[in-house]
C-alpha positions in Angstrom: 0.0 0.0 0.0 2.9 2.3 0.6 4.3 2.1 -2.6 0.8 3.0 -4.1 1.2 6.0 -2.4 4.7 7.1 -3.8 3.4 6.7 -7.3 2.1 10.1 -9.1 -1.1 9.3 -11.2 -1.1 9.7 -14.6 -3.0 13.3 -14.8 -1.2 14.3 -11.8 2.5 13.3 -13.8 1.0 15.1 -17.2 0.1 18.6 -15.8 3.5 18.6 -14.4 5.0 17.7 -17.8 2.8 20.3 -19.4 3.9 22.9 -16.6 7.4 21.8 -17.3 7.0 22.6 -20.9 5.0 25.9 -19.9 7.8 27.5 -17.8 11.0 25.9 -20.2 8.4 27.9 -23.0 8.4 31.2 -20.8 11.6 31.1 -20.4 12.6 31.0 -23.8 9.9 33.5 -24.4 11.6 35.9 -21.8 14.5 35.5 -23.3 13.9 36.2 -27.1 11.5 39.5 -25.6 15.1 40.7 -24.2 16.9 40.4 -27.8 15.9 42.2 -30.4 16.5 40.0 -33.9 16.8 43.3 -35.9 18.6 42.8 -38.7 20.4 45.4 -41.4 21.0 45.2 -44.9 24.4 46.9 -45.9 26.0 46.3 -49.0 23.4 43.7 -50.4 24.0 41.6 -47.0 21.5 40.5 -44.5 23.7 41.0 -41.1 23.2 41.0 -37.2 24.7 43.9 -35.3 28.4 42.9 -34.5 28.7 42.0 -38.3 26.9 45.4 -39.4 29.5 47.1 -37.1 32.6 45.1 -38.6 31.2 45.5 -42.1 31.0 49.7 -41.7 34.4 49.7 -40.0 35.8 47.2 -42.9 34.1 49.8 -45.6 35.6 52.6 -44.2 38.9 51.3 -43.6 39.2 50.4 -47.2 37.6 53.5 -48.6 40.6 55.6 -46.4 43.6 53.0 -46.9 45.7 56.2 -46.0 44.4 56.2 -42.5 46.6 55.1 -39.6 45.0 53.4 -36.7 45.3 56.4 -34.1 42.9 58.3 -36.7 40.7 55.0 -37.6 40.0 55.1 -33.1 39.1 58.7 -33.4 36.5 57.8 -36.2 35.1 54.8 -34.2 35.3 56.3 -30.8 35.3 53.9 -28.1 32.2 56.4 -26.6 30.3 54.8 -29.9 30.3 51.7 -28.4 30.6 51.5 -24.3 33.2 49.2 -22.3 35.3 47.4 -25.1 35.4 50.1 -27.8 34.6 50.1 -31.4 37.9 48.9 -32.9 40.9 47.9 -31.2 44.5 46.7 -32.2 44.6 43.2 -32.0 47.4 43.0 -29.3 45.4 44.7 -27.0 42.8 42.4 -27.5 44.7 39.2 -27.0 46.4 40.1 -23.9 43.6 41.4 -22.2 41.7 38.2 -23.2 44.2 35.7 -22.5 42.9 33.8 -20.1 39.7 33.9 -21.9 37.6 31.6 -24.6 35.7 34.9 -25.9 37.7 37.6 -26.9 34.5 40.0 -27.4 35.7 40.8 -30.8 36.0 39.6 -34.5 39.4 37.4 -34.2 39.0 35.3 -37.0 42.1 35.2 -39.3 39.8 36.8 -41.9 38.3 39.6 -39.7 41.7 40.8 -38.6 42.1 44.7 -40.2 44.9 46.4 -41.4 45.8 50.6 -41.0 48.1 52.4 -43.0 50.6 52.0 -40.4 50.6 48.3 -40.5 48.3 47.9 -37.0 46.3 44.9 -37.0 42.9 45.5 -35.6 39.8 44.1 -34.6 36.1 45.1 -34.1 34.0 44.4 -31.4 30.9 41.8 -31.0 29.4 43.9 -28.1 26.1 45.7 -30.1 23.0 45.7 -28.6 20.1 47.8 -28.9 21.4 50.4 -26.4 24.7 51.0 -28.7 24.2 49.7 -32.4 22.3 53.3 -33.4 25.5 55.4 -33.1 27.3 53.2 -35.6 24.2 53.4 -37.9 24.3 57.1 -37.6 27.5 57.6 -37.7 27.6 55.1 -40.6 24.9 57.5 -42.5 26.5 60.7 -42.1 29.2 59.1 -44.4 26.7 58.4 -47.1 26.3 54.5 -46.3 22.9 53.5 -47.2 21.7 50.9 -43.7 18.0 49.4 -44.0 16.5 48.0 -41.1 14.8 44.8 -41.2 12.8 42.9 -38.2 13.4 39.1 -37.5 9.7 37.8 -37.4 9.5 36.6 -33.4 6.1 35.6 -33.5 6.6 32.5 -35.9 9.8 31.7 -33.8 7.1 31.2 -30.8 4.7 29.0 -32.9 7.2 26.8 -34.5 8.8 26.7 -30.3 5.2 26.2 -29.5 4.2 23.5 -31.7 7.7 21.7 -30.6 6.4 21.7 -27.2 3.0 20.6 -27.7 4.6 17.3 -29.8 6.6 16.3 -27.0 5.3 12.5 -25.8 5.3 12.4 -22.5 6.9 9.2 -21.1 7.8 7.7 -17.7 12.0 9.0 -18.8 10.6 12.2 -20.2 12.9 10.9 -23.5 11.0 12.6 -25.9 10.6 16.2 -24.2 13.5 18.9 -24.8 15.7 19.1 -21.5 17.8 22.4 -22.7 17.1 25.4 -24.8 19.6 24.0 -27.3 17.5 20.8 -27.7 14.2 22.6 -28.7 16.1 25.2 -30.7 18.0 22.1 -32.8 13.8 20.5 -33.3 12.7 24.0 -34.8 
């Protein structure tokens, strides 16, 4: 009789499945509402911010191949962008990243930019929605020609949704995503 006791019925076991599924659903919910999935087009490509930024920096470096990288800072002041700067020479960036996996900035091989005076440097990844305007405006008042374009959240949350509601519920919960990355691979 004990062991009767221990056991959750069935209804009892799928509302808390289903109120699993709710919160993991919230959550994700809560989380998109915080990022804005803007998008820019900029030289017939689609980008994100932090590739918008690179691609304006990239531009303009190679449009003004005669300036050096002290005059290249005061163009992207670090003011434009908040706590790691706009651009910054790729020295800098390494040693005060070391001991880190993320280096906050564009390190690839082929995102590495050159100055005039031969200084390799790199542009940040840190845009967000409280930062990425001053490089759009700043990226207008040289003539570059930005459009904005919206990422469409509401069919994200449908197509999350409708992975949710297909989740079988079984007695290992096999079958129902256990991370964000899990239900973001089903989409």
């Amino acid at each position: 009789m004990e062991k009767i006791n221990q056991i959750i019925p069935l209804p009892d076991y799928l509302i808390q499945i289903k109120e699993r599924n709710t919160e993991k659903l919230k959550a994700i919910q809560a989380k998109q509402a915080k990022r804005v999935n803007t998008k820019y087009l900029f030289n017939d490509k689609l980008l994100n911010k932090g590739r918008l930024v690179f691609e304006v920096v990239k531009h303009y470096n190679e449009s003004n191949r005669h300036l050096t990288f002290e005059e290249l800072q005061k163009k992207f002041s670090s003011n434009l962008q908040g706590s790691t700067g706009v651009i910054n020479s790729l020295d800098f960036v390494n040693q005060k990243y070391s001991e880190s996996e993320r280096k906050r900035h564009f390190v690839d091989e082929d995102d590495i930019l050159i100055s005039a005076d031969k200084i390799q440097f790199v542009v940040s990844t840190e845009w967000g929605i409280g930062n990425i305007n001053n490089i759009v405006e700043l990226a207008r008042k040289e003539n570059y020609k930005i459009e904005v374009q919206n990422f469409n959240t509401e069919k994200f949350e449908l197509d999350l949704q409708k992975v949710l509601d297909e989740c079988e519920p079984d007695e290992e919960c096999e079958n129902n995503p256990k991370s964000l990355e899990e239900i973001l691979a089903a989409l």
